[in-house]
PDB file with one MODEL, atoms N, CA, C and O in Angstrom:
MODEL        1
ATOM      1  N   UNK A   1       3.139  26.292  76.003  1.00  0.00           N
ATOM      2  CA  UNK A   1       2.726  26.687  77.332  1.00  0.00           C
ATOM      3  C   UNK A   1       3.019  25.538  78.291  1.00  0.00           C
ATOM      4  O   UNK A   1       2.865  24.484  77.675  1.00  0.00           O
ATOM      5  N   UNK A   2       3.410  25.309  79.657  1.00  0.00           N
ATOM      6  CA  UNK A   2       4.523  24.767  80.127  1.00  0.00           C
ATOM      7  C   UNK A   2       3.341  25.074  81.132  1.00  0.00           C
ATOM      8  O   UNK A   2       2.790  26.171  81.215  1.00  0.00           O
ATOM      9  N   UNK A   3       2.992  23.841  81.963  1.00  0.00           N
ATOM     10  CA  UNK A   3       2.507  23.901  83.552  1.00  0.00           C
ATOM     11  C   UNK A   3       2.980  23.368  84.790  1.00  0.00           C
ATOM     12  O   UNK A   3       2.607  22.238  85.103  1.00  0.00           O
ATOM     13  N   UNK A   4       3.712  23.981  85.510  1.00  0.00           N
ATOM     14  CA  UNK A   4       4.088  23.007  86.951  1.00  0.00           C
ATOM     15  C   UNK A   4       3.019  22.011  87.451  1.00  0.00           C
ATOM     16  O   UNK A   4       1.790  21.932  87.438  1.00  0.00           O
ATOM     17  N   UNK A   5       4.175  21.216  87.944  1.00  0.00           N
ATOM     18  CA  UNK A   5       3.101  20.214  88.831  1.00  0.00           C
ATOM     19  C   UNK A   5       2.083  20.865  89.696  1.00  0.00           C
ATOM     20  O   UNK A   5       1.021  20.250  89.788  1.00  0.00           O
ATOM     21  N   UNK A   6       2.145  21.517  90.076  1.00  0.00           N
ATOM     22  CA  UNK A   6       1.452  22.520  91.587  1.00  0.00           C
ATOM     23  C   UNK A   6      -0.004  23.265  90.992  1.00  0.00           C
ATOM     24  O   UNK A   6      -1.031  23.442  91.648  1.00  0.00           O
ATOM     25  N   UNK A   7       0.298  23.738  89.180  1.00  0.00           N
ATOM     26  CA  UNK A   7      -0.820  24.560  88.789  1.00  0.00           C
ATOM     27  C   UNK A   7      -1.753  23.200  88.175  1.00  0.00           C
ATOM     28  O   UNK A   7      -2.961  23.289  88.394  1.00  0.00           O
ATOM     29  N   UNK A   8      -1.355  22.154  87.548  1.00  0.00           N
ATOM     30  CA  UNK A   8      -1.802  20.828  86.749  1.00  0.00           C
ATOM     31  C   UNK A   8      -2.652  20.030  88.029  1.00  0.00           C
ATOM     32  O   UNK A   8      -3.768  19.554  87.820  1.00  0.00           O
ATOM     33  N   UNK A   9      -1.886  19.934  89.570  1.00  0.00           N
ATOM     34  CA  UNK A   9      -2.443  19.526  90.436  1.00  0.00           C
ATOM     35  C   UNK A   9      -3.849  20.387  91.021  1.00  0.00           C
ATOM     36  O   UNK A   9      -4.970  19.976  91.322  1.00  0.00           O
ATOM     37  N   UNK A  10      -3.344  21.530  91.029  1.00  0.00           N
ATOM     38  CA  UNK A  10      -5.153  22.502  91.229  1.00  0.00           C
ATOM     39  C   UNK A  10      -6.517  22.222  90.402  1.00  0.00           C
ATOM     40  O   UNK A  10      -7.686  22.116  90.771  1.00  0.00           O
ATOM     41  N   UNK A  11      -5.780  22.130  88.900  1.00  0.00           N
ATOM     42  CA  UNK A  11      -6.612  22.018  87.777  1.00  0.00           C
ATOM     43  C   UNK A  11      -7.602  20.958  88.123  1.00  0.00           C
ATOM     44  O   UNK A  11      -8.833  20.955  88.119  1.00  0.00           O
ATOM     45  N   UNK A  12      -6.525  19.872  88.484  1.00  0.00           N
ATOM     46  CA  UNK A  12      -6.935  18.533  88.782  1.00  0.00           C
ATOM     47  C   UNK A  12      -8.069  18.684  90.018  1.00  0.00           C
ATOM     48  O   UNK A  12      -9.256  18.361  90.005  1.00  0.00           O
ATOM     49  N   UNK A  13      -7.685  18.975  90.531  1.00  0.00           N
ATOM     50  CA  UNK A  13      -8.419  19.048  92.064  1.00  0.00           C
ATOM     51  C   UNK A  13      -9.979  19.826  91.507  1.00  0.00           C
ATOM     52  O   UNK A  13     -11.152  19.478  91.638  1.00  0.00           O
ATOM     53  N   UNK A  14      -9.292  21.084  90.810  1.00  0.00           N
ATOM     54  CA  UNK A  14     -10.995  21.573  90.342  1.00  0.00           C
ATOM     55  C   UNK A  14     -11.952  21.174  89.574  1.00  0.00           C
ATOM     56  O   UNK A  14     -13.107  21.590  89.675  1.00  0.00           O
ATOM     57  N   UNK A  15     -11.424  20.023  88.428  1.00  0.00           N
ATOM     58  CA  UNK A  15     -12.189  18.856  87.332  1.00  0.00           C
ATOM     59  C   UNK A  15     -13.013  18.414  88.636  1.00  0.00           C
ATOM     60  O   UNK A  15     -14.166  18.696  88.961  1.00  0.00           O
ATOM     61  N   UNK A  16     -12.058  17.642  89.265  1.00  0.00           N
ATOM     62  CA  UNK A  16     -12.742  16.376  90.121  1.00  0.00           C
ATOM     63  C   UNK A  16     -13.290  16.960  91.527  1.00  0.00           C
ATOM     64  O   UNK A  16     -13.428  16.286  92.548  1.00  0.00           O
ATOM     65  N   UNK A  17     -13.615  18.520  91.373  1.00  0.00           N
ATOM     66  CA  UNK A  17     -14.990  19.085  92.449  1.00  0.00           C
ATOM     67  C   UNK A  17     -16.299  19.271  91.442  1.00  0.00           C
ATOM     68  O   UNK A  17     -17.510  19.058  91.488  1.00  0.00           O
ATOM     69  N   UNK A  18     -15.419  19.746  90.596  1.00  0.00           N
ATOM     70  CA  UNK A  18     -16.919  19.924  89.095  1.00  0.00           C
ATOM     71  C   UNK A  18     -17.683  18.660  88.847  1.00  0.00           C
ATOM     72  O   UNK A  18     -18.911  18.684  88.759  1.00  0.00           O
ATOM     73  N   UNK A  19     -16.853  17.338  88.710  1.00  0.00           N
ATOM     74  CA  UNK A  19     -17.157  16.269  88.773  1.00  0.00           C
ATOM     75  C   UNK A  19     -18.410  15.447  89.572  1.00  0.00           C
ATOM     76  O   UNK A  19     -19.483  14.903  89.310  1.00  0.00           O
ATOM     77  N   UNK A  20     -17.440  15.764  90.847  1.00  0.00           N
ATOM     78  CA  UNK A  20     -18.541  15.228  92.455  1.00  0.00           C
ATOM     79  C   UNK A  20     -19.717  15.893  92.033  1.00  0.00           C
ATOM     80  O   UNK A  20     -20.629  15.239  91.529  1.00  0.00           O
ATOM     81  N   UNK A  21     -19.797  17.046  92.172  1.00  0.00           N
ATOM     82  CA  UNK A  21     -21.102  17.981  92.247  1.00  0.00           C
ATOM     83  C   UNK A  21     -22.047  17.473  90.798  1.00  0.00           C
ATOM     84  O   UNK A  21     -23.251  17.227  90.878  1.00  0.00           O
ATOM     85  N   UNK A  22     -21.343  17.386  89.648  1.00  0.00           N
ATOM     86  CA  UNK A  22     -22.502  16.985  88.520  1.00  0.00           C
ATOM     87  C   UNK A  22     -22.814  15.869  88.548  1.00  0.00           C
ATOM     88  O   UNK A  22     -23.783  15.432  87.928  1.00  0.00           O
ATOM     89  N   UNK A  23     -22.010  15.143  89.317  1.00  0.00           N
ATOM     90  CA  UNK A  23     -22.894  13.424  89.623  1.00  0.00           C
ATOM     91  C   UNK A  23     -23.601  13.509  91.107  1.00  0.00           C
ATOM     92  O   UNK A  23     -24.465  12.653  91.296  1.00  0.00           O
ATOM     93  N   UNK A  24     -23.414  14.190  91.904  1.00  0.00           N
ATOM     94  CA  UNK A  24     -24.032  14.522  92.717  1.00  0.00           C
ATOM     95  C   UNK A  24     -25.603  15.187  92.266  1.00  0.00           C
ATOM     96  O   UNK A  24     -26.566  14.651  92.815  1.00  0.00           O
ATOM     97  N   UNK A  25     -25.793  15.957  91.608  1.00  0.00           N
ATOM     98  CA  UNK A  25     -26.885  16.291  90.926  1.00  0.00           C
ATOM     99  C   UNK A  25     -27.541  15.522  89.961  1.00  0.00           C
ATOM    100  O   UNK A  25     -28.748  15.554  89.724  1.00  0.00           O
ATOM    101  N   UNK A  26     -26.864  14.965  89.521  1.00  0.00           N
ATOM    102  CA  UNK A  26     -27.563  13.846  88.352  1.00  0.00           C
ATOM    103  C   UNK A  26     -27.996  12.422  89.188  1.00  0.00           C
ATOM    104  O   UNK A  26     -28.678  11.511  88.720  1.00  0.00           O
ATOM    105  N   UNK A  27     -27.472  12.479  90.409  1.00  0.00           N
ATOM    106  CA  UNK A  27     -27.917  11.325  91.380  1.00  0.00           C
ATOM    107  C   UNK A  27     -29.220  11.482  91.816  1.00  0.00           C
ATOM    108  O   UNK A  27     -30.098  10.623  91.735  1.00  0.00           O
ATOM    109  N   UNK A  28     -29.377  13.061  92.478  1.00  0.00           N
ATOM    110  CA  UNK A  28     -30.452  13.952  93.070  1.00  0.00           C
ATOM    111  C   UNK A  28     -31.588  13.890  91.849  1.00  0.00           C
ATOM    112  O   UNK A  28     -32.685  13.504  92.255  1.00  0.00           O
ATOM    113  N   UNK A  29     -31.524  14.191  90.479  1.00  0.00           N
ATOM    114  CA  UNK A  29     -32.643  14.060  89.620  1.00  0.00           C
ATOM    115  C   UNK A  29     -32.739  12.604  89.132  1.00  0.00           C
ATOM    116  O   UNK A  29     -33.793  12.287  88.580  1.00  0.00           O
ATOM    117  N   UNK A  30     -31.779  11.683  89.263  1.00  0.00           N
ATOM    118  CA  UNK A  30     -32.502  10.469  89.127  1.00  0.00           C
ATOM    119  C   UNK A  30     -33.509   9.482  90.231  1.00  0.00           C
ATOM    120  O   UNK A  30     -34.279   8.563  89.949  1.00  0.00           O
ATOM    121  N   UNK A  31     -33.129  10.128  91.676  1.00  0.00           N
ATOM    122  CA  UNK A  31     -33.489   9.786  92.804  1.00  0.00           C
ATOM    123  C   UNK A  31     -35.289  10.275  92.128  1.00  0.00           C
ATOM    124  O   UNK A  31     -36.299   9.618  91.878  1.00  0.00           O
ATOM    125  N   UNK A  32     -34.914  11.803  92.041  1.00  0.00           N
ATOM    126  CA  UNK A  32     -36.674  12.074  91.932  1.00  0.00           C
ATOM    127  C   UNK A  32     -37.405  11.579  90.868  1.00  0.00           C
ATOM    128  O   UNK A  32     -38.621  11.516  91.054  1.00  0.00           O
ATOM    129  N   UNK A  33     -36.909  11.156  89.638  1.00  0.00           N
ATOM    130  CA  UNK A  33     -37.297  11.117  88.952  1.00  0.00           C
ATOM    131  C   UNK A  33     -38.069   9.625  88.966  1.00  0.00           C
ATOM    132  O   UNK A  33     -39.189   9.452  88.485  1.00  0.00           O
ATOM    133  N   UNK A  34     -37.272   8.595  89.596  1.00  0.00           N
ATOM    134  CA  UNK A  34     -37.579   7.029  90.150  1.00  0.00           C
ATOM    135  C   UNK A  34     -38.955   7.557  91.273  1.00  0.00           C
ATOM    136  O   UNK A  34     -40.106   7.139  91.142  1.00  0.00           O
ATOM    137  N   UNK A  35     -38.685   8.163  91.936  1.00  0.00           N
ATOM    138  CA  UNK A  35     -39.521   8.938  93.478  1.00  0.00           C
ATOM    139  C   UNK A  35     -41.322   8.742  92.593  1.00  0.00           C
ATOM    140  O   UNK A  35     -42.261   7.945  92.563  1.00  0.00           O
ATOM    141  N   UNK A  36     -40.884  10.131  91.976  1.00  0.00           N
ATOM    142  CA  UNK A  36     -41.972  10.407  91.078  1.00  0.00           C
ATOM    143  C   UNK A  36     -42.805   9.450  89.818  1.00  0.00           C
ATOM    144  O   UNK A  36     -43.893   9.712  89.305  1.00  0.00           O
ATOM    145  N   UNK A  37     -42.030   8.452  89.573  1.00  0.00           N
ATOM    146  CA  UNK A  37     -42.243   6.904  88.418  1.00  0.00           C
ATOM    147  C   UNK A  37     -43.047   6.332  89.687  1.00  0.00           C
ATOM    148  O   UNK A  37     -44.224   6.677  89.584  1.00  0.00           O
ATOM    149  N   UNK A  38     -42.778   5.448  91.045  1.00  0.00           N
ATOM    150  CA  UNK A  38     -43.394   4.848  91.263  1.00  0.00           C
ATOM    151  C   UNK A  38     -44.414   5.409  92.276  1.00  0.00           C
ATOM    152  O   UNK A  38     -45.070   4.646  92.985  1.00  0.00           O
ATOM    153  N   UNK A  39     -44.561   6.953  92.346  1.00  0.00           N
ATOM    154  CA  UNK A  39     -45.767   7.564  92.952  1.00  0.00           C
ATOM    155  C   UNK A  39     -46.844   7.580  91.691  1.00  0.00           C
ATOM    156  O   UNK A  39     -48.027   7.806  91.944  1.00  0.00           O
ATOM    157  N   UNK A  40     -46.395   7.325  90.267  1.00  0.00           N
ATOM    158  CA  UNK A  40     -47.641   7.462  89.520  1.00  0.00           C
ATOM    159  C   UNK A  40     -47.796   6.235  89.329  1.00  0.00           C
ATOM    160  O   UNK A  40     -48.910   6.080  88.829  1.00  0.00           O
ATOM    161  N   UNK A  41     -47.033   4.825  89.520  1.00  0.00           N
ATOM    162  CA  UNK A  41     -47.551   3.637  89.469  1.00  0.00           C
ATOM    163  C   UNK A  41     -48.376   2.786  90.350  1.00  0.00           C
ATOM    164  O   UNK A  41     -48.827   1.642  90.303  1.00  0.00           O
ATOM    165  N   UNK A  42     -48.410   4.113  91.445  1.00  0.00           N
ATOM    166  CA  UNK A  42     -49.098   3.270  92.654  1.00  0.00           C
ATOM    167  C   UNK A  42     -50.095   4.010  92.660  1.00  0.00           C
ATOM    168  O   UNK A  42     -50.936   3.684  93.499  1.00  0.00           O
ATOM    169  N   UNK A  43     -50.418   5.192  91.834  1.00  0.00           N
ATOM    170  CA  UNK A  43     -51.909   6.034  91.664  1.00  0.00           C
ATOM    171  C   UNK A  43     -51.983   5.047  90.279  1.00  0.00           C
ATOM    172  O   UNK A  43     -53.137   4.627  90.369  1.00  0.00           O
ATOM    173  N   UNK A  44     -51.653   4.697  89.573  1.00  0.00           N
ATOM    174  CA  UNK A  44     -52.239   3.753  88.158  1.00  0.00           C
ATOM    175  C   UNK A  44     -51.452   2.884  87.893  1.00  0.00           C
ATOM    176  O   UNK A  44     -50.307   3.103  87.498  1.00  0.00           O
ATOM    177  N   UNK A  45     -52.068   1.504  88.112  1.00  0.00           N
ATOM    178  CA  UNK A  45     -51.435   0.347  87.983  1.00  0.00           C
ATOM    179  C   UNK A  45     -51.440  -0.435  87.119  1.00  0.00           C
ATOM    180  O   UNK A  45     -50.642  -1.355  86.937  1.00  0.00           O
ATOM    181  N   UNK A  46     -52.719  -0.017  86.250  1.00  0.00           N
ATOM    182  CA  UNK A  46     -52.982  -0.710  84.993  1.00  0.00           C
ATOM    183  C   UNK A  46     -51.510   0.412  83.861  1.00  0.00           C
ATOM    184  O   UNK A  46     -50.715  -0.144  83.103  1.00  0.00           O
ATOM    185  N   UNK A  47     -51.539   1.364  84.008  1.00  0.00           N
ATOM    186  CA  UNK A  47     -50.405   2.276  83.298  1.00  0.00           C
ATOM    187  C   UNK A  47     -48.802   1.307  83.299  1.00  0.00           C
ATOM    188  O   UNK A  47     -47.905   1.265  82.457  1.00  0.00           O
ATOM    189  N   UNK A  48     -48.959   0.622  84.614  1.00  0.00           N
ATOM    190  CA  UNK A  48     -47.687  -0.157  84.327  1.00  0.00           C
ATOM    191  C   UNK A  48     -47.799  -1.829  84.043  1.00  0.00           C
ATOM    192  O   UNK A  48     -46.845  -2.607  84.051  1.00  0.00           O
ATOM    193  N   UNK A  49     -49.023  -2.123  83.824  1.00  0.00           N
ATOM    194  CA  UNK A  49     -49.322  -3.174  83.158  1.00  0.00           C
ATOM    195  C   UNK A  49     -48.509  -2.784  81.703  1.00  0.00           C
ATOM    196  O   UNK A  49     -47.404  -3.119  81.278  1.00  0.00           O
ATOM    197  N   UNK A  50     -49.798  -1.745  81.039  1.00  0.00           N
ATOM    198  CA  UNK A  50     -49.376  -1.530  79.894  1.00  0.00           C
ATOM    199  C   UNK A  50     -47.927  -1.599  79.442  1.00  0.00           C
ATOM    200  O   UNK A  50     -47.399  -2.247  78.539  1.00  0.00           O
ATOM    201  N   UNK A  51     -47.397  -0.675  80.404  1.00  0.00           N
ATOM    202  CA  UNK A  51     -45.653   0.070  80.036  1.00  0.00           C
ATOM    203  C   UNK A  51     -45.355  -1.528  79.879  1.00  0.00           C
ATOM    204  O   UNK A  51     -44.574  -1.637  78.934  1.00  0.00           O
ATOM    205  N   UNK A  52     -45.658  -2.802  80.419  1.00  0.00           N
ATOM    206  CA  UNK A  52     -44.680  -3.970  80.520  1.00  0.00           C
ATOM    207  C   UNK A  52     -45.178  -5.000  79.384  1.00  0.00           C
ATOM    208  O   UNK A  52     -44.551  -5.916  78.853  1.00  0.00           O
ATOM    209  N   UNK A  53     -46.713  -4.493  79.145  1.00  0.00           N
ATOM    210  CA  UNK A  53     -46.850  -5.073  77.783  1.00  0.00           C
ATOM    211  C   UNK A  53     -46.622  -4.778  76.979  1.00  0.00           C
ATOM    212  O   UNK A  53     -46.699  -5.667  76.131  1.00  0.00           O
ATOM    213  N   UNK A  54     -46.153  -3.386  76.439  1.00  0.00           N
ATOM    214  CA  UNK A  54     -45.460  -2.921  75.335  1.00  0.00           C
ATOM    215  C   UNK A  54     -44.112  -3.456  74.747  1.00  0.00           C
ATOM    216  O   UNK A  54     -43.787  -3.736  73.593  1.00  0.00           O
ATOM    217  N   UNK A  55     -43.279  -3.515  76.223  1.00  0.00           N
ATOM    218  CA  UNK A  55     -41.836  -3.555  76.450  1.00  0.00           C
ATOM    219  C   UNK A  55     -41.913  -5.091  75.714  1.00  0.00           C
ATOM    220  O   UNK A  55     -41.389  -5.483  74.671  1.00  0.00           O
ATOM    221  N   UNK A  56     -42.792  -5.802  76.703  1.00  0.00           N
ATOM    222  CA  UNK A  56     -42.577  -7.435  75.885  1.00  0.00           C
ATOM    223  C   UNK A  56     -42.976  -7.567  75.037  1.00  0.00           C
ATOM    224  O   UNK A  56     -42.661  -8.506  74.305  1.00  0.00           O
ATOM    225  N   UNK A  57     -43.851  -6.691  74.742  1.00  0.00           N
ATOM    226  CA  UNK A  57     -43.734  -6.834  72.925  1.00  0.00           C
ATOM    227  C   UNK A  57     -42.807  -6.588  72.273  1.00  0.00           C
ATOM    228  O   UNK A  57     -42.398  -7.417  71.460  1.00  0.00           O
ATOM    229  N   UNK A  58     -42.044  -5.050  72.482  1.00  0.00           N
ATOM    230  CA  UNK A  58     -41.229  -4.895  71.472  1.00  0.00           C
ATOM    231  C   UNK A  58     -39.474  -5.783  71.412  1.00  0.00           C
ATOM    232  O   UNK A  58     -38.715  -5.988  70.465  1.00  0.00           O
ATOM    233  N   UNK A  59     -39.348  -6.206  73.264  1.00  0.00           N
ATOM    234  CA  UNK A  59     -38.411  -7.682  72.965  1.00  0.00           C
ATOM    235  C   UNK A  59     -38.887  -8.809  72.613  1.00  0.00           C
ATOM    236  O   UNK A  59     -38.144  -9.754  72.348  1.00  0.00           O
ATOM    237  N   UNK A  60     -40.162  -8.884  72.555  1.00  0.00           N
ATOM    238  CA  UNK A  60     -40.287 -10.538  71.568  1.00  0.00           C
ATOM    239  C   UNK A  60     -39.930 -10.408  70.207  1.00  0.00           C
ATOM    240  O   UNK A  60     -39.306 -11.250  69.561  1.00  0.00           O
ATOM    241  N   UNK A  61     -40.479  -8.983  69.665  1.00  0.00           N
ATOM    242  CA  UNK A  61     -40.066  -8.819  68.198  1.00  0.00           C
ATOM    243  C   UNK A  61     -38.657  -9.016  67.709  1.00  0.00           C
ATOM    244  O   UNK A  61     -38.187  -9.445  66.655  1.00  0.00           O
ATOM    245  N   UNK A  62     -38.098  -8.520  68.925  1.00  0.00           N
ATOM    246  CA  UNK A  62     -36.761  -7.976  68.410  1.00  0.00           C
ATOM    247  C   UNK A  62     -36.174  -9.397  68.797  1.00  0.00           C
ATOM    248  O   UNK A  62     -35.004  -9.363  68.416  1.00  0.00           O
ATOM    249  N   UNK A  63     -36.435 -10.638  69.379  1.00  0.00           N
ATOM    250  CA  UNK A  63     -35.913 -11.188  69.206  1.00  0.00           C
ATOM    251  C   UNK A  63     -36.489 -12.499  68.446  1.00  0.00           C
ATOM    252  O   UNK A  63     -35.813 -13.523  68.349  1.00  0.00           O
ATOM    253  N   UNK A  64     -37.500 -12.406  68.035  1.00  0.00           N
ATOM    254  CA  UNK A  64     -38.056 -13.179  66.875  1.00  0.00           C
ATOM    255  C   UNK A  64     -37.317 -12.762  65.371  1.00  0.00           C
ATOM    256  O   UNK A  64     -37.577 -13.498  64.419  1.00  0.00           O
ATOM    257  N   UNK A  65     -36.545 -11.774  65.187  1.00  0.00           N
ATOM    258  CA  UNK A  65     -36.205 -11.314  64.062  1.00  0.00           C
ATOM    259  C   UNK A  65     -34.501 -11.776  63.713  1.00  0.00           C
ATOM    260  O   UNK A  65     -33.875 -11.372  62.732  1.00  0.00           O
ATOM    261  N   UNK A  66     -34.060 -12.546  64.589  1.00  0.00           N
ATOM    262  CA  UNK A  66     -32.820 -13.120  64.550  1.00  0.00           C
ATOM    263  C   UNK A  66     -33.026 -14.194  63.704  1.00  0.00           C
ATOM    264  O   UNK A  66     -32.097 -14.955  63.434  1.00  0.00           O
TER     265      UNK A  66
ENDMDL
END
């Protein structure tokens, strides 16, 4: 199966609208999703104490184990 430049160039053009739009959307749910993280850290602040004492725990481990 054999494609001209002209039908390979459309193709092209329609990847890279499918493209824009799913990073366009995946921009839009990471926007809210950050939105929504620090609206519950500023209703509970001890919640992100925790989240950061966990975290340094589990990189001290991981790097005590070298």
């Amino acid at each position: 199966m054999m494609f001209s430049k002209r039908e390979a160039g459309k193709k092209l053009e329609q990847v890279q609208e499918r493209s824009r739009e799913a990073g366009s959307e995946l921009c839009d749910e990471l926007k809210s999703a950050a939105s929504d993280s620090c609206d519950y850290l500023k209703k509970n602040p001890w919640a992100g104490v925790g989240i950061g004492a966990a975290l340094g725990l589990v990189v001290g481990v991981l790097i005590s184990k070298k």
